[in-house]
C-alpha positions in Angstrom: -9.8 19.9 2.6 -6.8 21.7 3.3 -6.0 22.4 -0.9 -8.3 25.1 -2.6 -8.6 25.9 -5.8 -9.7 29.9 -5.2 -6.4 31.0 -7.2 -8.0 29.4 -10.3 -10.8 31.0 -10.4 -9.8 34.5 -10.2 -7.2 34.1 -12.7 -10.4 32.5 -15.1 -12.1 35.8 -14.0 -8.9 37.7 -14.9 -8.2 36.5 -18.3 -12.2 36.7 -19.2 -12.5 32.9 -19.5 -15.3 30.5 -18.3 -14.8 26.9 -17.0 -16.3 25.7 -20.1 -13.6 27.3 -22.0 -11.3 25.9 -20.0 -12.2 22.4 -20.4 -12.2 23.3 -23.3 -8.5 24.2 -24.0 -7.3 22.0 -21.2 -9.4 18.7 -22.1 -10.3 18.3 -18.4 -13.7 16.8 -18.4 -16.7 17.8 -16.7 -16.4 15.6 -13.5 -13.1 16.9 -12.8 -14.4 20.0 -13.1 -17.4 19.1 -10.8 -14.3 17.7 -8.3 -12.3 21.1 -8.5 -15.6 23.0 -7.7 -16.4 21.0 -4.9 -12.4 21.0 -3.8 -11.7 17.4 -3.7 -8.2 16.2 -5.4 -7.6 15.8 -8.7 -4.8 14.2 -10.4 -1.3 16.5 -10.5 -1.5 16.0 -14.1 -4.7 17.8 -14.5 -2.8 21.1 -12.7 0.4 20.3 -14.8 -2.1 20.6 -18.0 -3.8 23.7 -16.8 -0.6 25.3 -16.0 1.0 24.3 -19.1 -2.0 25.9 -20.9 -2.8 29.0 -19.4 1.3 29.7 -19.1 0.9 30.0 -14.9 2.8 28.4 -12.3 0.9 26.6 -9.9 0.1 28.7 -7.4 -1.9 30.9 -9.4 -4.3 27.4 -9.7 -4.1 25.7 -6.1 -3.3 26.7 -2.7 -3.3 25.3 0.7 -5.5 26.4 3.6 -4.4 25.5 7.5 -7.4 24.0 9.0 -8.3 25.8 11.6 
């Protein structure tokens, strides 16, 4: 997968926050979760929510990685 989600969680680690607190906030269940741990895609809606509530733009929650 070229999309990563590394951005999110250092900025987790940055504002003190656990996933569970995010899902918590967000409403993102646990299988999307699962999915963003594992980097597989989730819905752009799920970013726009994430975004929305931790006041980031959405690089600081996905990025893309050339395959090399």
């Amino acid at each position: 997968m070229a999309f990563t989600y590394k951005p999110l969680w250092k900025l987790l680690i940055d504002k003190g926050m656990t996933k569970k607190s995010l899902m918590n906030l967000t409403g993102i269940s646990k299988s999307t979760m699962d999915k963003m741990y594992r980097e597989e895609y989730v819905a752009l809606s799920v970013i726009d929510r994430i975004c929305e509530k931790l006041q980031c733009n959405i690089s600081d929650v996905i990025s893309y990685e050339r395959k090399k």
